[in-house]
C-alpha positions as CSV (number, residue, x, y, z in Angstrom):
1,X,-177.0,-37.6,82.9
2,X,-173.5,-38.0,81.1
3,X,-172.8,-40.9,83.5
4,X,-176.0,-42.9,82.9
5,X,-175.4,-42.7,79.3
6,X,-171.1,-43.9,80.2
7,X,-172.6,-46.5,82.0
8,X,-174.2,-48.3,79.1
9,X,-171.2,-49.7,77.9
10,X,-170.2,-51.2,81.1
11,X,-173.6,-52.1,82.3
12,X,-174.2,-54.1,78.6
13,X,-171.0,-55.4,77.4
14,X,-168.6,-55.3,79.5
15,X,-170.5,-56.4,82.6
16,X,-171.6,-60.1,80.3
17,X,-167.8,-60.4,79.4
18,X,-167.2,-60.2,83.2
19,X,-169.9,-62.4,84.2
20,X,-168.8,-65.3,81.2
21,X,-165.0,-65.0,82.6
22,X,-164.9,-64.6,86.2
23,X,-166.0,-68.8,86.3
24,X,-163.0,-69.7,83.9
25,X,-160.6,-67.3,86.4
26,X,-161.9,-69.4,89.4
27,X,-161.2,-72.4,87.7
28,X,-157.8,-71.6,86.7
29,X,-157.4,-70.1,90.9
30,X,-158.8,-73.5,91.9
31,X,-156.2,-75.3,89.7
32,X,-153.7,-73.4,91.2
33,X,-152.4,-72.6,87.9
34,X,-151.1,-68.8,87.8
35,X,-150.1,-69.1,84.2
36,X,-153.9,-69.9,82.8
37,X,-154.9,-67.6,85.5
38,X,-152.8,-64.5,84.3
39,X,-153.9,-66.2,80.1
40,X,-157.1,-65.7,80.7
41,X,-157.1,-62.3,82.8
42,X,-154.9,-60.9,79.8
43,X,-157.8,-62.6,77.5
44,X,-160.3,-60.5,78.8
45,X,-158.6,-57.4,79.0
46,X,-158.1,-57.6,75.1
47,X,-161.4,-58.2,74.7
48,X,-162.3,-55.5,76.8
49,X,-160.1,-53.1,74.8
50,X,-161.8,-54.2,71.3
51,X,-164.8,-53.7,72.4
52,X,-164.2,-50.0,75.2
53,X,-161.7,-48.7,72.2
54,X,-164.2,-47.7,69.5
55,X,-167.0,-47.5,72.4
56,X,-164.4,-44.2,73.4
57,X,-164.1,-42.9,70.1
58,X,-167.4,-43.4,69.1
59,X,-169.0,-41.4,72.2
60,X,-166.4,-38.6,71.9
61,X,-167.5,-38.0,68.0
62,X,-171.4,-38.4,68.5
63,X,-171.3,-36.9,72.3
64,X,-173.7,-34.2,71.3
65,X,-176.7,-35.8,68.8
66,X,-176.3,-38.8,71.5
67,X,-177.4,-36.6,74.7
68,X,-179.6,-34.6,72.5
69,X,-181.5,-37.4,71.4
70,X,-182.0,-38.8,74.5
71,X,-182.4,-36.0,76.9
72,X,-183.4,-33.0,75.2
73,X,-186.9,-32.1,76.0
74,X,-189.1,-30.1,78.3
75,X,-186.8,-28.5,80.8
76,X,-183.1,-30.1,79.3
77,X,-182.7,-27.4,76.7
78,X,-179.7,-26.9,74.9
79,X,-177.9,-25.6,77.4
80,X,-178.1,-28.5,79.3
81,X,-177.4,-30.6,75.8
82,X,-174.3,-28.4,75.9
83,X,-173.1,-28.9,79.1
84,X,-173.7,-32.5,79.3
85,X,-172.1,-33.5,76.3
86,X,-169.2,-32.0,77.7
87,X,-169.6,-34.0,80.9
88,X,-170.1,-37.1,78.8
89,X,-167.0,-36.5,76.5
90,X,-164.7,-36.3,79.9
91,X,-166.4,-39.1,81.4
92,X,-165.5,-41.3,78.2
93,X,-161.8,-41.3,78.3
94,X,-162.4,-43.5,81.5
95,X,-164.5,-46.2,79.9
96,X,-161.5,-48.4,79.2
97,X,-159.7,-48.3,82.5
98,X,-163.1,-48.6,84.2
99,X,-163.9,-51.4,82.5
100,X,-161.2,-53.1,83.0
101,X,-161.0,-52.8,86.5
102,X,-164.3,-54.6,86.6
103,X,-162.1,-57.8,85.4
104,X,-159.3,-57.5,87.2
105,X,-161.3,-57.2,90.9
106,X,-162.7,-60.5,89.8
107,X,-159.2,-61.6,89.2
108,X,-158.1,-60.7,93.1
109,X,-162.0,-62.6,93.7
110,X,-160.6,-65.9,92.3
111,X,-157.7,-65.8,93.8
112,X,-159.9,-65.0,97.3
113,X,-157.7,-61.7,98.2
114,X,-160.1,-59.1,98.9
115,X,-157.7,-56.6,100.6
116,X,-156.4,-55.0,97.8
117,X,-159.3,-54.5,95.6
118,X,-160.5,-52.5,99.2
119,X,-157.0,-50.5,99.3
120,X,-157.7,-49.8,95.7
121,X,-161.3,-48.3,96.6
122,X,-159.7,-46.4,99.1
123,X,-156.7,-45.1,96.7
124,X,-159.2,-44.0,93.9
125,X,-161.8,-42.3,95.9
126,X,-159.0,-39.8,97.9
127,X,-157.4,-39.5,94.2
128,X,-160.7,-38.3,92.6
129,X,-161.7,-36.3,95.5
130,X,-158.6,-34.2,95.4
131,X,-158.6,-33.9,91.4
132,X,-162.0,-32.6,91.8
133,X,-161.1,-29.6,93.6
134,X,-158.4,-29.1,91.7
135,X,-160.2,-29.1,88.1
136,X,-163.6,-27.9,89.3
137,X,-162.0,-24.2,89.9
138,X,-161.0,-23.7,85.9
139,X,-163.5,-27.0,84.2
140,X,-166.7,-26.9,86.7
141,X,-168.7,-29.7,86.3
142,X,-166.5,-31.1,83.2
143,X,-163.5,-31.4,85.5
144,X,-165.6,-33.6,87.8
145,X,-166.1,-35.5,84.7
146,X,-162.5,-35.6,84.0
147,X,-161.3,-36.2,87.5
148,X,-163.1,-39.8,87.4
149,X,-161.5,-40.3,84.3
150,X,-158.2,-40.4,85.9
151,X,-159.1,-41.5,89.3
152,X,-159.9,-45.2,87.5
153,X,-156.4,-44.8,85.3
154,X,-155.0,-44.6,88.5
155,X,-156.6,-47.5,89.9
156,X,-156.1,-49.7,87.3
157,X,-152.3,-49.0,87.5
158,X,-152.3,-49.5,91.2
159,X,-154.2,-53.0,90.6
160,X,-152.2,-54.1,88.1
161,X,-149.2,-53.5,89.7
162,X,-149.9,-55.5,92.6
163,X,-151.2,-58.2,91.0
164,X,-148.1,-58.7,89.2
165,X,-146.2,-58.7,92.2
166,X,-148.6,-61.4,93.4
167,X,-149.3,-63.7,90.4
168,X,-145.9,-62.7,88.1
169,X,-145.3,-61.0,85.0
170,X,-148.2,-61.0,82.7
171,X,-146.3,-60.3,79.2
172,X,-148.2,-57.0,78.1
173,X,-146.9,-57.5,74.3
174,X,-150.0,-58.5,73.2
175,X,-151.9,-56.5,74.9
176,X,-150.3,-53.6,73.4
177,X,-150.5,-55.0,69.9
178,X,-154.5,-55.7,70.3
179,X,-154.8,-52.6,71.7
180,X,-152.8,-50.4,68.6
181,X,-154.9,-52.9,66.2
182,X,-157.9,-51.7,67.8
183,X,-157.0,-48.4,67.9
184,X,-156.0,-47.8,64.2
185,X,-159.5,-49.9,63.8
186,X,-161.0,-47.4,65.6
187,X,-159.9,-44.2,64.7
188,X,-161.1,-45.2,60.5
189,X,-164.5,-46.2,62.0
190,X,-164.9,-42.9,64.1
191,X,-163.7,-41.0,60.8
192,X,-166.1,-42.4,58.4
193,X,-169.2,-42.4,61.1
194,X,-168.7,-38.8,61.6
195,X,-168.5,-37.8,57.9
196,X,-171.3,-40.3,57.3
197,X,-173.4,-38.6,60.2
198,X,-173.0,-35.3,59.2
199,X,-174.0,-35.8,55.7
200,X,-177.3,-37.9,56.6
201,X,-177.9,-35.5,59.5
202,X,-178.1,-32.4,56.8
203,X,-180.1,-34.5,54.1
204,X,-182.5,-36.0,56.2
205,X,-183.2,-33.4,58.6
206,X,-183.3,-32.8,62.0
207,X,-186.6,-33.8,63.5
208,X,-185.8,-36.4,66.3
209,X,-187.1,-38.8,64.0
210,X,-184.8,-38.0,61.3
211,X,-181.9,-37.6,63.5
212,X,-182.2,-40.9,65.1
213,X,-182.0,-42.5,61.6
214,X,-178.9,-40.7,60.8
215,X,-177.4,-42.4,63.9
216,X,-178.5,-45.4,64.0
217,X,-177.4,-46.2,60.3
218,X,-173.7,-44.1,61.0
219,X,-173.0,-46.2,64.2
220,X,-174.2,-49.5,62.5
221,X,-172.0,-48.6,59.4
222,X,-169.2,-48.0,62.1
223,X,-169.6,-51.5,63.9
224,X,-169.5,-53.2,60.4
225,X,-166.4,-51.1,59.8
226,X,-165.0,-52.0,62.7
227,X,-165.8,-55.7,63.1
228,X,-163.9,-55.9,59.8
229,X,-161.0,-54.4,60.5
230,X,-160.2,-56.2,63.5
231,X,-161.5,-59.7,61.3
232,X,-158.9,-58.4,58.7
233,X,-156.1,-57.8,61.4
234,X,-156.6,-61.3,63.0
235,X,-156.8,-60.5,66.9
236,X,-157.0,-63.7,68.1
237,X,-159.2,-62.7,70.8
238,X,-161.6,-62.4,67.8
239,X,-161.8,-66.2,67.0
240,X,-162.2,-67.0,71.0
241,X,-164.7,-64.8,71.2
242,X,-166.8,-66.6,68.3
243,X,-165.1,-70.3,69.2
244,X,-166.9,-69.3,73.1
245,X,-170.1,-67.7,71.3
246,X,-170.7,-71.3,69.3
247,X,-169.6,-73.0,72.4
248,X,-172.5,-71.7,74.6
249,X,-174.9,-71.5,71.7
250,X,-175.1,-75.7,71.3
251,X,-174.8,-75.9,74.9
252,X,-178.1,-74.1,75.2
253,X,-179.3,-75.4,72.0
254,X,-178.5,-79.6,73.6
């Protein structure tokens, strides 16, 4: 249950990013040119991070109404509520890496190398396997969780690596600067949406009808929040991501 709900973000967001970038990487692999290649691939990682970094954050704080609003009935007590907010707190510290492995295979795809994304498979699976006997023993099911969580840090290091020794340097610099601008974004939003939830959550009650309100107004307070910090921080992936968004809106509009 804690890994439909960490598959959301992936399945919604991140999965559109990767299916409106993977043509522009094949057209940079067709060009033959590694340095628009390795642009956009960083590109799409920072967009990645602005938009998995406050996903995080924001599943960690609101783990538990989250699962109880959409599981908790019948037979999923809240025991269950309990145990799989646990589960789905574990499971979201690999959002990030997770998602952006999903670019980054598309990058080998481009460049028409399939053997290493299959090495990676290979690396992350024996990595999580082993990490889940190991954290199952004194975590149970939350160290299975967990274990996935580091299995896909693991594998986006490995990719990474070797991609670097195949394309070239990438320049991480400003990677590491969207990603601290996104972070310090982040952690104000998840502040204020949890003070904000917990004072709607004891005003308005806590039918399932009055819960859902709470959270739908906390977490759209938090993406306004959020949207203008990063605005206010100028990450230029911000503007692309709007330049791209009018782009393909007059295309469809002509």
């Amino acid at each position: 249950y804690a890994n439909r709900l960490n598959g959301l973000i992936q399945g919604i967001f991140v999965a559109a990013i990767t299916t409106v970038i993977y043509p522009m990487l094949s057209q940079e692999a067709n060009k033959d040119s590694l340095d628009g290649l390795k642009k956009t691939t960083m590109q799409g990682i920072n967009i990645i991070l602005l938009i998995t970094i406050p996903s995080t954050i924001g599943m960690i704080i609101l783990a538990n109404p989250i699962v109880r609003l959409a599981f908790e009935r019948g037979a999923f007590d809240t025991t269950a509520t309990y145990m799989t907010t646990g589960a789905l707190v574990f499971y979201s510290l690999g959002i990030i890496n997770a998602s952006m492995n999903s670019l980054i295979y598309r990058t080998y795809y481009s460049l028409q190398e399939t053997k290493t994304p299959m090495m990676n498979a290979i690396f992350a699976s024996s990595i999580n396997i082993v990490l889940n006997f190991v954290f199952i023993r004194f975590m149970a099911h939350n160290g299975l969780a967990l274990a996935t969580s580091i299995s896909t840090l693991a594998s986006s290091m490995f990719l990474l690596y070797n991609l670097k020794k195949k394309i070239g340097s990438f320049g991480f610099s400003g990677t590491i600067k969207c990603g601290l601008k996104s972070l310090l974004a982040s952690i104000i939003m998840g502040v204020i949406t949890y003070f904000l939830y917990g004072v709607l959550a004891k005003n308005l009650g806590s039918s399932n009808i009055q819960e859902l309100i709470s959270l739908i107004i906390s977490v759209g307070t938090g993406v306004i929040i959020y949207s203008l910090l990063i605005y206010l921080f100028k990450i230029k992936e911000v503007d692309w991501v709007i330049n791209l968004a009018k782009e393909k809106l007059s295309k469809s509009k002509s």
